[in-house]
C-alpha positions, 0 to 999 in steps of 0.5 A: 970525378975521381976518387980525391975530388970526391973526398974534398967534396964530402970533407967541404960538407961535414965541415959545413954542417959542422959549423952549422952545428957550432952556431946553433950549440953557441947560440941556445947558450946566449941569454934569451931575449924576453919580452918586457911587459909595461905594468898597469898600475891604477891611480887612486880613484881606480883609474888603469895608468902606465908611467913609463917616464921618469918624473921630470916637470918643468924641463921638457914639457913632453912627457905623457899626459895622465887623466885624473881625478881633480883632487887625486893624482898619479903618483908619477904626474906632474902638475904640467901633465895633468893640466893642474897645481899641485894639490897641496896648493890648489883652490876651489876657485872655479878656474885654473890657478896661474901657475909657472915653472922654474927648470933647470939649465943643468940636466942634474937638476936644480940644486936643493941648498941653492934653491933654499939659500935663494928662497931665503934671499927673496923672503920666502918662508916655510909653512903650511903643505910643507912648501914655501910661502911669499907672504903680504901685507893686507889692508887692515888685517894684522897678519901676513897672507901668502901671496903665491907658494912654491912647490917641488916639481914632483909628487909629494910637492913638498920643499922640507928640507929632507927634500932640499939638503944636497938634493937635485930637484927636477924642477918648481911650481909656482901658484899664484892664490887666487883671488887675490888679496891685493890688487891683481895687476900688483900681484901678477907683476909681484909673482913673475918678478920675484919667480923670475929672480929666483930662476935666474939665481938658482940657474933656472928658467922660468916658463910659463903653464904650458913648459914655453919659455916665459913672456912679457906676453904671458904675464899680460894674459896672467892680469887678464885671466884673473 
């Protein structure tokens, strides 16, 4: 081998290890990649949870399950996950309340003005747990009774209308009260006529307690389950 071939060689290595050299200066100085650790957060009966979703019920009917006390729940759950009614709206009536859910067509939600105007529309009023009320007449009792109430889909629950005015909500839950001050067939069919109206007004879906699209089946299942 002579002596220019020797050259080159040795001018191919240096220029090797050179750029060697660069890529490993440019490299160190690339943000470093760390690892993300899920925080555990504990519910307020002490229970260790991790909420890695956003809080969006009544729209995909996916999202985790979370355990929970009966009366205390994870500030991220949603009725659908823990299998309950909000606790602004349950009873202790020994079995679960018939419950339902309106979504959203439109993945930014449901309009908070709209669904006050609709709610209006349809009679419903606001009162008692901050939530909405669809109020009865009983035989032989001078006041009203609220028939089923209508709640924001997310922790707090609360539908004020700090909650409704040029907000998005992710959805509602719509609990029947249990038991029934009128006849429960009347009820039922009252409660999915008038959650179905809504939904269709305020561009939603109605679904029923397990986030599947509402049928005349379900509300035949509803009268049986009272």
């Amino acid at each position: 081998m002579d002596i220019t071939s020797l050259i080159i060689t040795f001018v191919g290595i240096i220029i090797i290890l050179a750029l060697y050299i660069i890529s490993r200066i440019s490299r160190s100085k690339l943000p470093q990649e760390k690892a993300v650790r899920l925080p555990n957060l504990k519910n307020e009966d002490g229970t260790k949870f991790t909420s890695v979703l956003d809080d969006i019920p009544a729209r995909d009917g996916y999202t985790p399950t979370v355990k929970s006390s009966p009366q205390k729940m994870a500030p991220n759950t949603t009725a659908a996950e823990a299998n309950e009614t909000p606790p602004s709206s349950q009873k202790n009536t020994g079995s679960q309340q018939p419950i339902l859910f309106i979504s959203a067509n439109d993945e930014a939600g449901l309009d908070g003005n709209l669904v006050a105007k609709v709610f209006k529309k349809n009679g419903l009023v606001f009162g008692e747990f901050d939530v909405y009320h669809y109020l009865v007449n009983i035989e032989d009792e001078a006041e009203k009774a609220s028939l089923f109430r209508i709640a924001n889909g997310v922790a707090p629950w609360t539908l004020s209308k700090e909650d409704l005015h040029n907000k998005k909500l992710a959805g509602l839950s719509i609990v029947l009260v249990t038991p029934c001050k009128i006849d429960k067939s009347e009820a039922v069919k009252t409660f999915v006529a008038i959650s179905h109206k809504i939904s269709l007004e305020v561009d939603g879906v109605l679904k029923n307690n397990q986030q599947q699209v509402f049928t005349p089946k379900d509300e035949s299942l509803l009268i049986n389950s009272l």
